[in-house]
GULODREN-221533 format. One record per residue (C-alpha): residue number from 1; x, y, z. Coordinates in steps of 0.25 Angstrom, whole numbers, plus 5000, padded with zeros to 4 digits. Each point is the difference from the previous one (the first is absolute). Last residue first. Example, Ala and Ser with C-alpha at 12.3 -4.5 7.8 and 13.67 -1.06 7.14 Angstrom:
BEGIN
<2, <5055, 4996, 5029>> <1, <4994, 4986, 5002>> 
This chain:
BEGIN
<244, <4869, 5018, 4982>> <243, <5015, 4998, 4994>> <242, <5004, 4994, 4988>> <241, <5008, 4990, 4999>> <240, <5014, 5003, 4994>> <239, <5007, 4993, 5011>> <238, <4988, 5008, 5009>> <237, <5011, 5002, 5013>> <236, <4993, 5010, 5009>> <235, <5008, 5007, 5009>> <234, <4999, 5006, 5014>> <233, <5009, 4987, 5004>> <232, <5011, 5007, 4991>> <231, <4998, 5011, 5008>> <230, <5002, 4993, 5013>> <229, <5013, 4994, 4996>> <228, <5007, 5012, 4994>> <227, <4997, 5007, 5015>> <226, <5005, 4987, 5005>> <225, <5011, 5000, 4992>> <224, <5003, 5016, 5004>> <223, <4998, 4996, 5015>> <222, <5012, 4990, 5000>> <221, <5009, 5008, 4995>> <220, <5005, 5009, 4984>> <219, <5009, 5009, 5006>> <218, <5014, 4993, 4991>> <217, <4988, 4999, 4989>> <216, <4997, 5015, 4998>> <215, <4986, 5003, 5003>> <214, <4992, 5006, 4989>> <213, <4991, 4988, 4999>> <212, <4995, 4992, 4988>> <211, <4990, 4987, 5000>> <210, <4997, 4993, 4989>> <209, <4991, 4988, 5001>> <208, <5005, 4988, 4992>> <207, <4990, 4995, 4988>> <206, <5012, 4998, 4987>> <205, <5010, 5003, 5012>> <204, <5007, 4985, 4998>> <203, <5003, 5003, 4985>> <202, <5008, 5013, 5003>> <201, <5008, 4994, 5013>> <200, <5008, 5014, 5001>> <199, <5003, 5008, 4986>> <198, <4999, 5012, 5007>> <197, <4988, 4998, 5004>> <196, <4995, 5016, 5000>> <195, <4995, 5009, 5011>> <194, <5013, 5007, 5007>> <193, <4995, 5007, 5013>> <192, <5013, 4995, 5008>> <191, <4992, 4986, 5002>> <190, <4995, 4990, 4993>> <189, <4989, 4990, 5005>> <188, <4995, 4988, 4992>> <187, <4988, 4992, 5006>> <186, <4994, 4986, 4996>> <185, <5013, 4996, 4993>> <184, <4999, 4988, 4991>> <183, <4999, 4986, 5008>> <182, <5014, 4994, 5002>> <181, <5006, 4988, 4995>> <180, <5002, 5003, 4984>> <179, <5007, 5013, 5005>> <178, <5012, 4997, 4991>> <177, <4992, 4999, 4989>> <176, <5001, 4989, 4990>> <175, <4985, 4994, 5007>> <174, <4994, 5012, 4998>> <173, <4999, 4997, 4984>> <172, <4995, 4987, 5004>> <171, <4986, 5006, 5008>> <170, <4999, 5012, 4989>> <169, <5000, 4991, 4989>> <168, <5009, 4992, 4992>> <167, <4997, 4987, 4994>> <166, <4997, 5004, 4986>> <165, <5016, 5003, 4998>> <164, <5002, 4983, 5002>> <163, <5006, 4998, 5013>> <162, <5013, 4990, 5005>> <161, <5004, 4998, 4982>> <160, <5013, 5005, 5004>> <159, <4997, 5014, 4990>> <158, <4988, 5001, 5008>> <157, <5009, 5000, 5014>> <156, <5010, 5011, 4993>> <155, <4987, 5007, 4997>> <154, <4996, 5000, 5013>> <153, <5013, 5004, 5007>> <152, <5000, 5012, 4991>> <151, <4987, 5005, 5004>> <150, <5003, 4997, 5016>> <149, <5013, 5008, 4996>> <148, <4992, 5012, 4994>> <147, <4991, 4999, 5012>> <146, <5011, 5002, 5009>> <145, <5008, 5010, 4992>> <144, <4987, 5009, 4999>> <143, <4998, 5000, 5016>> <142, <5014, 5004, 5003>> <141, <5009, 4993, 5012>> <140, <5014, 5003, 5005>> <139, <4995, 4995, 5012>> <138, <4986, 4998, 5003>> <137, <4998, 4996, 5016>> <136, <4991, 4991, 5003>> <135, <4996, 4999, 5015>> <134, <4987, 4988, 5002>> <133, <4996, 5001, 5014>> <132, <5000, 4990, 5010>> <131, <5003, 4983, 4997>> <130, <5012, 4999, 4998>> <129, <5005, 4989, 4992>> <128, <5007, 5006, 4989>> <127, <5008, 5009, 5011>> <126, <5014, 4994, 5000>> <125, <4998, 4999, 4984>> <124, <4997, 5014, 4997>> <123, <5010, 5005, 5010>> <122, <5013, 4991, 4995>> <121, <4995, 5002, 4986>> <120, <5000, 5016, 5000>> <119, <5013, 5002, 5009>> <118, <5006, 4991, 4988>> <117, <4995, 5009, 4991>> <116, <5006, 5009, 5005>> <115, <5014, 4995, 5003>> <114, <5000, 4997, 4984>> <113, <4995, 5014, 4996>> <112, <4989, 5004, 4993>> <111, <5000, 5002, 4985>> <110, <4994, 4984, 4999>> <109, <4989, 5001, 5012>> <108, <4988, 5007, 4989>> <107, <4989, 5002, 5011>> <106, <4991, 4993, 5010>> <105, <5006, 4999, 5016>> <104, <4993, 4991, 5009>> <103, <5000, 4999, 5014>> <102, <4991, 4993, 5011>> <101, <4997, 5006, 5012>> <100, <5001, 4992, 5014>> <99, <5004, 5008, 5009>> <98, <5014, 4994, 4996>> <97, <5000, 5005, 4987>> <96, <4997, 5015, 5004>> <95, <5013, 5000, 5008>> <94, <5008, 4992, 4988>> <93, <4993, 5010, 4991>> <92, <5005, 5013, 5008>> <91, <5014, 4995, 5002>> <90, <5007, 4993, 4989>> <89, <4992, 5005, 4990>> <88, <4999, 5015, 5005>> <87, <5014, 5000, 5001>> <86, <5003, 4994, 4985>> <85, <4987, 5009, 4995>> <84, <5009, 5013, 5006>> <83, <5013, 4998, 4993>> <82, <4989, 4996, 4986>> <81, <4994, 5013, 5003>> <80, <5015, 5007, 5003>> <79, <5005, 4994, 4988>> <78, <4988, 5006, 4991>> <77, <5002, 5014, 5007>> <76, <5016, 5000, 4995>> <75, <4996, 4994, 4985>> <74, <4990, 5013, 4999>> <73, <4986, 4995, 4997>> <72, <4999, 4993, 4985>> <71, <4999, 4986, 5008>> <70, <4986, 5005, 5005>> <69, <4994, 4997, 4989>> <68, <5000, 4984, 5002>> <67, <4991, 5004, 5013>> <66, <5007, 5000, 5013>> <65, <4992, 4998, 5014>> <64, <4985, 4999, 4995>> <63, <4993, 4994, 5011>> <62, <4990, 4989, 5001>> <61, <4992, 4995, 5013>> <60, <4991, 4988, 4999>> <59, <4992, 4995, 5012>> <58, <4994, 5012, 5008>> <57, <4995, 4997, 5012>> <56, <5002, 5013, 5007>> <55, <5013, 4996, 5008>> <54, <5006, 4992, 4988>> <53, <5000, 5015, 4992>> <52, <5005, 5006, 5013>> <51, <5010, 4992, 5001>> <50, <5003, 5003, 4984>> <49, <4998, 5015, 5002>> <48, <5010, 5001, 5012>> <47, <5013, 4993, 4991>> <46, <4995, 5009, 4989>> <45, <4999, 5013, 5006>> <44, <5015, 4996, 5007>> <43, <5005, 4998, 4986>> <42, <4994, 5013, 4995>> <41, <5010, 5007, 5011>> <40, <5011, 4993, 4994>> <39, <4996, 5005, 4987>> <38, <4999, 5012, 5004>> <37, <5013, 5002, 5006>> <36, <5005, 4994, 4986>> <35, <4997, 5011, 4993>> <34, <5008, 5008, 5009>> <33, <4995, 5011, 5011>> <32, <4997, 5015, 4999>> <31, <4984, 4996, 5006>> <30, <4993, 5003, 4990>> <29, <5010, 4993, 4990>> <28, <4999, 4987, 5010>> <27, <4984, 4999, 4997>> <26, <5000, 5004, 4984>> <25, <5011, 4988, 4999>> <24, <4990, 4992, 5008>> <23, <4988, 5004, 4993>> <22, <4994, 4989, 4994>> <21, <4996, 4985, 5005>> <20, <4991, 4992, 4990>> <19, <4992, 4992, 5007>> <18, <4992, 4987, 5000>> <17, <4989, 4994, 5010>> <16, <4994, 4985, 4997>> <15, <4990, 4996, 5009>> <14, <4992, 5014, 5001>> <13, <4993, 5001, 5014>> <12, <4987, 4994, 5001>> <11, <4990, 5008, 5007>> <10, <4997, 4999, 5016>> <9, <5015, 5006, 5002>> <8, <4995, 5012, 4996>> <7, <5014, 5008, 4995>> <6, <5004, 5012, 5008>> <5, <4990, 5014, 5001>> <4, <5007, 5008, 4986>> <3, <5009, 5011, 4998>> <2, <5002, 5004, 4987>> <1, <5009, 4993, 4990>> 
């Protein structure tokens, strides 16, 4: 992503921002240090992204922490993750929480472990009533296994007789989704130069802006949301409309 004058705080910002960060192994390995250096480091991106998400305006931040495929990394770098989530739970989110952002976590719980998921419902539930910034965090998460879920969940409520199969549409099927109370991402950033979804929020991005930086995530700041900001503001969103 090139350099860019920072956002125009005359234009709307994006409400919903979502990102998938890449390059932490890539960051440590440049540097002779372990995996799980980087991830410490992305940790800290993360933590100053999401103030300066609130700091902008921005009401909806979602970040891709673990996706369901990322059970097939080495079983010693997936303890360290889950070593790391515990901290970041118990500190990070705690801090966050109590200047007034609200937490959420979207993602298959069950694989996770019982003192996780704990740590989830005690931070979801001290902060449903905040009123800053909306932080979800998708954990263990993959787009296809969420709309195969909602479709699954349908069925078993047409077999119940609670919806005839005429009934759905594009309004109830996002209503099975574990997004159902946010607005789809405006903007999704990913870094490290990668430029696919990776199976991140796939019914969510139908019309979401892409934007794709070089920048590794542990040196993704302030100044690179901004930058991400502005050019999505140079956009013109059609929604399959034609242009002039």
């Amino acid at each position: 992503m090139a350099l860019a004058p920072a956002f125009d705080d005359s234009i709307a910002v994006p409400t919903h921002v979502a990102i998938i960060m890449d390059g932490n192994g890539r960051w440590a390995r440049a540097r002779g240090l372990p995996r799980i250096a980087g991830h410490r480091q992305g940790a800290e991106a993360v933590r100053s992204t999401v103030r300066a998400c609130s700091d902008l305006g921005i009401s909806y931040l979602t970040i891709y922490a673990f996706s369901s495929e990322n059970w097939k990394r080495p079983a010693s770098e997936v303890d360290d993750l889950m070593g790391l989530l515990r901290l970041y739970i118990r500190r990070e989110l705690v801090d966050l929480g109590r200047e007034g952002v609200r937490i959420r976590f979207i993602g298959d719980r069950s694989r996770l472990d019982t003192d996780i998921n704990r740590l989830i419902s005690e931070s979801e539930q001290s902060t449903m009533n905040n009123k800053g910034l909306i932080f979800t965090v998708a954990l263990n998460y993959g787009g296809r296994q969420e709309i195969l879920e909602a479709a699954r969940v349908f069925a078993q409520n047409v077999r119940d007789g609670k919806h005839e199969a005429g009934d759905m549409d594009e309004q109830l099927f996002e209503s099975y989704l574990q997004s159902k109370d946010m607005p789809d991402p405006d903007l999704l950033i990913r870094t490290s130069g990668e430029q696919r979804l990776s199976n991140f929020l796939l019914w969510q991005s139908a019309y979401t802006e892409f934007l794709f930086t070089a920048t590794l995530w542990p040196d993704f700041t302030r100044e690179h949301l901004e930058q991400a900001v502005h050019e999505y503001q140079r956009r013109e969103r059609r929604y399959g409309g034609s242009g002039d």
